[in-house]
mmCIF file of the C-alpha atoms, coordinates in Angstrom:
data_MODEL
# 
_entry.id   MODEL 
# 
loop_
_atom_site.group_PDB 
_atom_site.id 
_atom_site.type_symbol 
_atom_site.label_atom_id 
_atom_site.label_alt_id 
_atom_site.label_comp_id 
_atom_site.label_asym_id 
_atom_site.label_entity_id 
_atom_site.label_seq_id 
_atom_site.pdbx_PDB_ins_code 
_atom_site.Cartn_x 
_atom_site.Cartn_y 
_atom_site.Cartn_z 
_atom_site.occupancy 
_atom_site.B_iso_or_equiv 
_atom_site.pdbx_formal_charge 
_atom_site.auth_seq_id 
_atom_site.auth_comp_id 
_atom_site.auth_asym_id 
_atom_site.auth_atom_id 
_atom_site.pdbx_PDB_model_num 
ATOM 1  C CA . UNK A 1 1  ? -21.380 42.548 56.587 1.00 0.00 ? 1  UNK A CA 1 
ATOM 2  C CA . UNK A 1 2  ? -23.422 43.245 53.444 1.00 0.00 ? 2  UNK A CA 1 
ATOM 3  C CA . UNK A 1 3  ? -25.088 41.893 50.462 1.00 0.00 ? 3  UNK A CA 1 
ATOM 4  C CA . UNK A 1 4  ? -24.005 42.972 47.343 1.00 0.00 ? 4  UNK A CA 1 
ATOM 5  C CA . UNK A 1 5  ? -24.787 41.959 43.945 1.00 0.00 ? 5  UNK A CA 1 
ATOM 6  C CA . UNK A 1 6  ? -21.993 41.028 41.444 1.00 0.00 ? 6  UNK A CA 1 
ATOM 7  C CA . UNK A 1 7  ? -22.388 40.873 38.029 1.00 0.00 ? 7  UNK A CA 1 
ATOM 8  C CA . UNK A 1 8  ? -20.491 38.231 35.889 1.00 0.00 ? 8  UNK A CA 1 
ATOM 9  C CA . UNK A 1 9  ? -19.434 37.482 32.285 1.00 0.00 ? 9  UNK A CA 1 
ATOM 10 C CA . UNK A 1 10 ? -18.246 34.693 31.085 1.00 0.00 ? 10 UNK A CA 1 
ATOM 11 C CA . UNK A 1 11 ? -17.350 33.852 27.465 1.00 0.00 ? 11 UNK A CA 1 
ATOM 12 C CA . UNK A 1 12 ? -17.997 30.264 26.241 1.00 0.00 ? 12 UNK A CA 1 
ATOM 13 C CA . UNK A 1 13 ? -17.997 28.635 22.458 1.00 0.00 ? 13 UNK A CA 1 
ATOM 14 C CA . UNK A 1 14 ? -21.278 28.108 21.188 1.00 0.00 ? 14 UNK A CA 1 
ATOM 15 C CA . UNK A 1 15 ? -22.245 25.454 18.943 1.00 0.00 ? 15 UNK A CA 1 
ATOM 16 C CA . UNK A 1 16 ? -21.231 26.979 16.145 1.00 0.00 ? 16 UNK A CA 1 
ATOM 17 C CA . UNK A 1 17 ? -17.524 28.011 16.960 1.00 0.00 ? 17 UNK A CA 1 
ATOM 18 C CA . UNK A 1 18 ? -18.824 31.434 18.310 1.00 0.00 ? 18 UNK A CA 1 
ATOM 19 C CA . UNK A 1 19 ? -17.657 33.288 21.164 1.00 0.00 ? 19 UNK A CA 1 
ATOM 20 C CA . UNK A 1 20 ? -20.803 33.523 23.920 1.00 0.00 ? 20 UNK A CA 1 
ATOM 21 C CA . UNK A 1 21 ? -21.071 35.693 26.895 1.00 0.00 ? 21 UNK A CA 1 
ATOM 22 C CA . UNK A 1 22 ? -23.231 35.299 29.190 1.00 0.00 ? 22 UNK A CA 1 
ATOM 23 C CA . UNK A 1 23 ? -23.923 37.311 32.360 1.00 0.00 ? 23 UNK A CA 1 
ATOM 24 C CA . UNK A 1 24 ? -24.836 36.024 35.642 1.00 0.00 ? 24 UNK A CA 1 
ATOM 25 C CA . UNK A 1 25 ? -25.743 37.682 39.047 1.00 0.00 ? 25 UNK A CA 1 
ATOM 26 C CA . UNK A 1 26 ? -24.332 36.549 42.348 1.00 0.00 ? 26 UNK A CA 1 
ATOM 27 C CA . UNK A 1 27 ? -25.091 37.614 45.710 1.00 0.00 ? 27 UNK A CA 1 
ATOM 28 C CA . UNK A 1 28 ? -22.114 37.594 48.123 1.00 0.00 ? 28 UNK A CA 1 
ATOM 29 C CA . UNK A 1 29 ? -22.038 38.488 51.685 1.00 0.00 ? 29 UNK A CA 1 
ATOM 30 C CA . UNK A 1 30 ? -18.776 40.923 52.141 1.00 0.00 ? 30 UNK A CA 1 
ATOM 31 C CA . UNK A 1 31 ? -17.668 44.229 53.733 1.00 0.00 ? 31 UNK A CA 1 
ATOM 32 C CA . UNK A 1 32 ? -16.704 46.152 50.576 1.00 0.00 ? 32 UNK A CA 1 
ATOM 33 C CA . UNK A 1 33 ? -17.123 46.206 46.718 1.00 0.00 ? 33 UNK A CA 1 
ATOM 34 C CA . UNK A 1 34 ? -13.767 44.920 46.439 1.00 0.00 ? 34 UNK A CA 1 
ATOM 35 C CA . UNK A 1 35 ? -14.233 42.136 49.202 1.00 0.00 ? 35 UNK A CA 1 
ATOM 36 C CA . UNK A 1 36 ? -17.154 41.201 46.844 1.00 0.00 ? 36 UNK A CA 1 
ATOM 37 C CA . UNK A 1 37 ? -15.299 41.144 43.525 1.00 0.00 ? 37 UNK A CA 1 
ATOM 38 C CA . UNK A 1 38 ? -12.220 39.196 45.657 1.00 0.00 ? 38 UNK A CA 1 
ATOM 39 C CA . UNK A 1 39 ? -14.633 36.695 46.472 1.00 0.00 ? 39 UNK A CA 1 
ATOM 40 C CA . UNK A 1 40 ? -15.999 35.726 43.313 1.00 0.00 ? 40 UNK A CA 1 
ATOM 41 C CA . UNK A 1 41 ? -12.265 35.877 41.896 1.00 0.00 ? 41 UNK A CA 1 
ATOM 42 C CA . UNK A 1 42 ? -11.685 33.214 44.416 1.00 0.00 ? 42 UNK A CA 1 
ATOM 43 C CA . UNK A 1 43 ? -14.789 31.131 43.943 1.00 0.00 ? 43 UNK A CA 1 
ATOM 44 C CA . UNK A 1 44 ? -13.724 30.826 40.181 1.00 0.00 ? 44 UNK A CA 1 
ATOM 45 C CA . UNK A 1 45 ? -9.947  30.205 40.502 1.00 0.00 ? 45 UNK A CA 1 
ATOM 46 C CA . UNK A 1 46 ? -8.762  28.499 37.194 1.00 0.00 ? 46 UNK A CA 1 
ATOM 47 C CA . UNK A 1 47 ? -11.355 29.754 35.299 1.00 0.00 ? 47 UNK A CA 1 
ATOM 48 C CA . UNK A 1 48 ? -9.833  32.426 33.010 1.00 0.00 ? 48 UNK A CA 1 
ATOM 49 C CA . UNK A 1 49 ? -13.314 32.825 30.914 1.00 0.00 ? 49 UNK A CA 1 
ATOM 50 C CA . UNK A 1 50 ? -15.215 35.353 32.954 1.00 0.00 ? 50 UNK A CA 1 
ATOM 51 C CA . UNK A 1 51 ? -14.660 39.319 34.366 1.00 0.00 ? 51 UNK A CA 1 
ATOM 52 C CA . UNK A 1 52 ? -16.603 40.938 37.121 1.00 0.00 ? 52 UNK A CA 1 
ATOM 53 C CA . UNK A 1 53 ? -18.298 43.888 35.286 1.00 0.00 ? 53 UNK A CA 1 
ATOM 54 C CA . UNK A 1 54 ? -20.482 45.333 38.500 1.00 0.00 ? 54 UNK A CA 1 
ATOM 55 C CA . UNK A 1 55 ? -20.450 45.333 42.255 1.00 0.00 ? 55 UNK A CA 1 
ATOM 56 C CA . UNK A 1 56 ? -23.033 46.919 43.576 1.00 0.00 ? 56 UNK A CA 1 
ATOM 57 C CA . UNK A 1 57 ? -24.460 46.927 47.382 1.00 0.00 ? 57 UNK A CA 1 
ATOM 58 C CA . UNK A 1 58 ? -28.092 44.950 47.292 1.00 0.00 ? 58 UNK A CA 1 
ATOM 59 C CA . UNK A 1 59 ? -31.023 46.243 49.075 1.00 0.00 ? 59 UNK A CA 1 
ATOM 60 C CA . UNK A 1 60 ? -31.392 42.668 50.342 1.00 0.00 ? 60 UNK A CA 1 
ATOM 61 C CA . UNK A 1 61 ? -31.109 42.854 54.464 1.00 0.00 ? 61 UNK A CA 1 
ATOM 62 C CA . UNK A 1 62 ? -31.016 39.163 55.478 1.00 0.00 ? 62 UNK A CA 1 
ATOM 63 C CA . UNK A 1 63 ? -31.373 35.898 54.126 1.00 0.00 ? 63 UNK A CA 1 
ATOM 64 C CA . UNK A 1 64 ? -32.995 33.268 56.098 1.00 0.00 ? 64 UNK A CA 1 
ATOM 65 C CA . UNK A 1 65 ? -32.422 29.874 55.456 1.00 0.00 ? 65 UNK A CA 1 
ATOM 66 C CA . UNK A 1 66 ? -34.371 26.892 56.995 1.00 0.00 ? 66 UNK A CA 1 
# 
């Protein structure tokens, strides 16, 4: 398993009526690109507001958690 980095956009209403998007970067844990991207799809199921833009390996090699 790797780390890779998975970029997200999501669109949202703003205040004012206006269409938002907003980007956010995960890290999942996953053998592929595409077991990254499937990941995320099924961390957000039911949301329809967002699309994976970039999957990209990280150079991150562990993450230790105490």
């Amino acid at each position: 398993m790797k780390y890779w980095a998975v970029t997200v956009v999501f669109e949202i209403d703003n205040d004012s009526g206006r269409v938002q998007k907003i980007k956010e970067l995960y890290l999942v844990e996953a053998v592929s690109a595409t077991d990254a991207e499937a990941k995320i799809y099924k961390n957000f199921e039911g949301e329809s507001n967002f699309s994976v833009i970039k999957a990209e390996q990280s150079r991150i090699v562990d993450i230790i958690v105490e």
